[in-house]
C-alpha positions in Angstrom: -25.6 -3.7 17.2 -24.5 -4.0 13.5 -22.0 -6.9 12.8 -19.5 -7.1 9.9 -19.7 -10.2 7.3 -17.0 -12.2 7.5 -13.7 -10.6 6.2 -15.0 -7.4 6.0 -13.0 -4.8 6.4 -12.6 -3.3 10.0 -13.1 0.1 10.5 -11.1 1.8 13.3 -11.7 5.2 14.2 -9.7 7.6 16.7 -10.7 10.8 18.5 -7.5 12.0 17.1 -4.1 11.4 14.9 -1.7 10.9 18.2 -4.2 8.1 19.7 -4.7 6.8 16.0 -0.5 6.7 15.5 -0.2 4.6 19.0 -2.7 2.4 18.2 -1.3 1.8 14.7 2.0 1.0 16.4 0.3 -1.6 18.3 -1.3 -3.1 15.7 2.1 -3.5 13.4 4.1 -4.4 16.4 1.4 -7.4 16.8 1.4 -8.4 12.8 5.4 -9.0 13.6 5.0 -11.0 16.6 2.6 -13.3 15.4 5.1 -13.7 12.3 8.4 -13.8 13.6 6.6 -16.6 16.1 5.3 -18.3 12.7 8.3 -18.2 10.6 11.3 -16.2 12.2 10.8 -13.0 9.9 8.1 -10.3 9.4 7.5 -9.3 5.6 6.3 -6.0 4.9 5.2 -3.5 2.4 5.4 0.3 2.5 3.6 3.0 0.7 4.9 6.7 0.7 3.2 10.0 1.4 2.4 10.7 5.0 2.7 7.0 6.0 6.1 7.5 7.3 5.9 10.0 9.2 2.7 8.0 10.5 5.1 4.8 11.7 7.0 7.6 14.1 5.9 5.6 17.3 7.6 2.5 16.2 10.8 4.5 16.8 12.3 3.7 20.2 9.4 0.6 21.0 10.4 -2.3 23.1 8.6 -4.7 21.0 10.0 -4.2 17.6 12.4 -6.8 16.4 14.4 -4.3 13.4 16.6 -7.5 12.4 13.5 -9.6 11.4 12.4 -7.1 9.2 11.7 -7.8 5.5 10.8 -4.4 3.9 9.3 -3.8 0.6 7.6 -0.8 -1.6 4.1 -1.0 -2.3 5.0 1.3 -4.5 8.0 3.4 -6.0 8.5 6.5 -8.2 10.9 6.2 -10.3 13.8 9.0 -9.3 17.1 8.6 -7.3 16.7 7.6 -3.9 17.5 10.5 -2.5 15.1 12.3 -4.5 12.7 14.3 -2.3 9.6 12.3 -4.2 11.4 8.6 -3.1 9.2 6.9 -1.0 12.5 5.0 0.2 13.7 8.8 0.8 10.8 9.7 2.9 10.7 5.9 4.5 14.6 6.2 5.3 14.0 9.8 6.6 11.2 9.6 8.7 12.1 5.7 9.9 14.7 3.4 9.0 17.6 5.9 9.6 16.9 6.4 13.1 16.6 2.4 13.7 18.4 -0.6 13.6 17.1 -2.6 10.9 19.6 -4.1 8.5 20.2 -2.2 5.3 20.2 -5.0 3.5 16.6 -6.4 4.7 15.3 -3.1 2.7 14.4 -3.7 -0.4 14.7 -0.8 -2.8 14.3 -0.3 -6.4 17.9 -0.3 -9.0 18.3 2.9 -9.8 20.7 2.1 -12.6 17.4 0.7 -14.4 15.9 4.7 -14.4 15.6 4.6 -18.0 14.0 1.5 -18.8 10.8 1.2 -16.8 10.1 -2.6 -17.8 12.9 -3.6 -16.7 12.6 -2.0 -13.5 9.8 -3.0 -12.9 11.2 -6.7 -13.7 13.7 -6.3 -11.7 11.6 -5.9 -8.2 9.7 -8.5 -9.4 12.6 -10.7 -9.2 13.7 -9.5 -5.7 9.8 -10.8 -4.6 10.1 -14.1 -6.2 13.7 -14.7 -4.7 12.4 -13.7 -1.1 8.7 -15.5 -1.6 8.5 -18.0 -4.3 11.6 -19.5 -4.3 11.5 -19.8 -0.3 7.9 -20.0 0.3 6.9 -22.5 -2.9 4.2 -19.7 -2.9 2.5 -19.2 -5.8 1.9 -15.4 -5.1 3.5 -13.2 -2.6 1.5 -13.1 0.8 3.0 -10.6 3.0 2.4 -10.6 6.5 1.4 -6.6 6.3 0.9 -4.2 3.3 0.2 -0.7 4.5 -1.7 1.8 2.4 -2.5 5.4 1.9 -5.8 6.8 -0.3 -5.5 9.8 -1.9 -8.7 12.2 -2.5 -9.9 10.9 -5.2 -9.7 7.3 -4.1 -6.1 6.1 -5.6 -3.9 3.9 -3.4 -0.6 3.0 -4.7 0.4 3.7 -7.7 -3.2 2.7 -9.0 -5.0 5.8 -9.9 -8.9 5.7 -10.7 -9.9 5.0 -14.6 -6.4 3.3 -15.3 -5.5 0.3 -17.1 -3.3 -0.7 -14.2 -6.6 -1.7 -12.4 -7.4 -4.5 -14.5 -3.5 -6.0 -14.3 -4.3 -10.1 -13.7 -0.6 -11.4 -14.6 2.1 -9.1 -13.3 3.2 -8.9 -9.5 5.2 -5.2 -10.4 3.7 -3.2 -13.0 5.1 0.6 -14.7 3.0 3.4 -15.2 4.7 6.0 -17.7 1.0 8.6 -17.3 0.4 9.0 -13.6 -2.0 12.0 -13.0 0.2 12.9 -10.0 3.8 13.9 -10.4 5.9 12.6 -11.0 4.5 10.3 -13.5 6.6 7.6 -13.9 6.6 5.0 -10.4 6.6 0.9 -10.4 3.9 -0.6 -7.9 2.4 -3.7 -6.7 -1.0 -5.1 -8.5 -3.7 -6.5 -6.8 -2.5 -10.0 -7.4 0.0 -8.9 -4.7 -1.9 -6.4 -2.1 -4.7 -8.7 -2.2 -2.9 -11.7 -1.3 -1.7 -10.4 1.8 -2.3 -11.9 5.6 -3.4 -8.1 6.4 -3.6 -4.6 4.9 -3.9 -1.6 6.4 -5.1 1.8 4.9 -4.2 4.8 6.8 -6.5 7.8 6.5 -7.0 11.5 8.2 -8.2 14.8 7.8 -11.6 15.8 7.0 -10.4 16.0 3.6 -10.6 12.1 3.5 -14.6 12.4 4.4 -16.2 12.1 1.4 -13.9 9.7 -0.5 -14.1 7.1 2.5 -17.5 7.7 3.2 -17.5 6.7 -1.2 -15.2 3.4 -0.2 -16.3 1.8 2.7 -20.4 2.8 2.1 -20.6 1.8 -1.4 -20.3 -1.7 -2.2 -19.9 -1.2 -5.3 -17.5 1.1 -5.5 -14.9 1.1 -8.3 -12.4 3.2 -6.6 -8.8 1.8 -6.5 -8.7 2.0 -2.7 -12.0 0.0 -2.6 -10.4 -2.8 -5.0 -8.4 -3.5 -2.4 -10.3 -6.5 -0.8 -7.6 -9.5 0.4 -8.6 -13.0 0.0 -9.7 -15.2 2.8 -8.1 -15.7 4.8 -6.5 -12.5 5.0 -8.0 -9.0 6.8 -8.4 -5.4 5.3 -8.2 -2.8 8.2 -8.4 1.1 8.3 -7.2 3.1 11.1 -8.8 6.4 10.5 -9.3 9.5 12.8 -13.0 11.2 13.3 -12.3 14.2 11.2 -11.7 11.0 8.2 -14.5 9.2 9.7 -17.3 11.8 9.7 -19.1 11.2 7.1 -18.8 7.4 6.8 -22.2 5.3 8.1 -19.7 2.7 8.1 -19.7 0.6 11.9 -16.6 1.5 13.7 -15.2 -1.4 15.6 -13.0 -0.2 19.1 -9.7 -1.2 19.1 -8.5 -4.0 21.4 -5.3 -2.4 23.3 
């Protein structure tokens, strides 16, 4: 049997999207536990599209501690919260409104900075130093779980493929005026940040997915944004998939440990 390298990423693949959802549940629900036991919190990072809806079996589960939560955007567009395109709309839809984590453990972007990106984006960058480097004495942020999404053409975040944005070494929050999908202006986190993190977790599904994660996790030299995203040692890159995702990939599957 094929064995990974060490800190390759780890390739989990479901029959189908409810067994994938439960077993994603599991797998955040034990990132928080191990961290909460660590250091009495449990930092996370959101993305926005179907990811959401995705977290649904958190909702209601005996294991979740909401009040050591430290939530985050991986990335944000830049429209009023309760815009339909907010990924802190769609998180607070789908999620935080129907649990008790504290409002103020939610860390959302200042909509009175709309019109001046940089400064947006300086301003998030500030709420990660206060909650990281000024408590932490880290010199980057390492959260204990960033969760991802890929689009079809291999974007993750706000990092779409061909962009400068790729190639950002200093900043932790960076603007994008140009995005290729609407709307086009969003903050996001750089790879300085994602990468630094104790574990990241793409979520994919649909057949749809085939042939960009076949593209991802089979080329190894890949260029795609989603396949930038390699954390540093210690930390662990994992994709919960489902088959229909999966089908194309020669990529080995590793079963998940319930």
């Amino acid at each position: 049997m094929a064995h990974h390298p060490p800190n390759a990423p780890i390739l989990i693949s479901s029959p189908d999207t409810d067994t994938l959802l439960g077993q994603l549940a599991t797998f955040v629900v034990r990132a928080q536990t191990e961290a909460i036991d660590k250091k009495g919190k449990f930092t996370l990072a959101l993305s926005g599209g179907s990811l959401p809806a995705n977290l649904r079996r958190l909702i209601g589960h005996d294991g979740v501690k909401w009040e050591k939560w430290h939530v985050y955007y991986v990335d944000e567009r830049v429209v009023p919260l309760d815009n339909p395109d907010s990924n802190h709309g769609s998180c607070h839809k789908h999620l935080f409104s129907q649990v008790p984590i504290p409002e103020s453990q939610v860390y959302t972007i200042d909509t009175t900075l709309l019109d001046n990106l940089e400064e947006l984006a300086d301003d998030y960058e500030t709420k990660l130093i206060r909650e990281f480097a000024a408590k932490d004495s880290a010199r980057y942020p390492v959260f204990d779980l960033i969760l991802l999404g890929m689009g079809p053409d291999g974007h993750t975040a706000s990092l779409f493929p061909g962009h400068e944005l790729l190639n950002e070494n200093d900043r932790w929050v960076a603007y994008i005026e140009n995005s290729p999908k609407p709307p086009p202006k969003r903050i996001t986190l750089t790879y300085l940040v994602i990468n630094h993190a104790a574990r990241v977790a793409f979520v994919a599904t649909g057949k749809e997915k085939q042939d960009i994660l076949k593209a991802v996790l089979d080329d190894p030299a890949s260029d795609l944004p989603a396949a930038r995203v390699k954390p540093y040692y210690p930390g662990q890159l994992y994709w919960f998939v489902d088959d229909a995702a999966a089908a194309k990939a020669e990529y080995v599957r590793t079963p998940f440990q319930m």
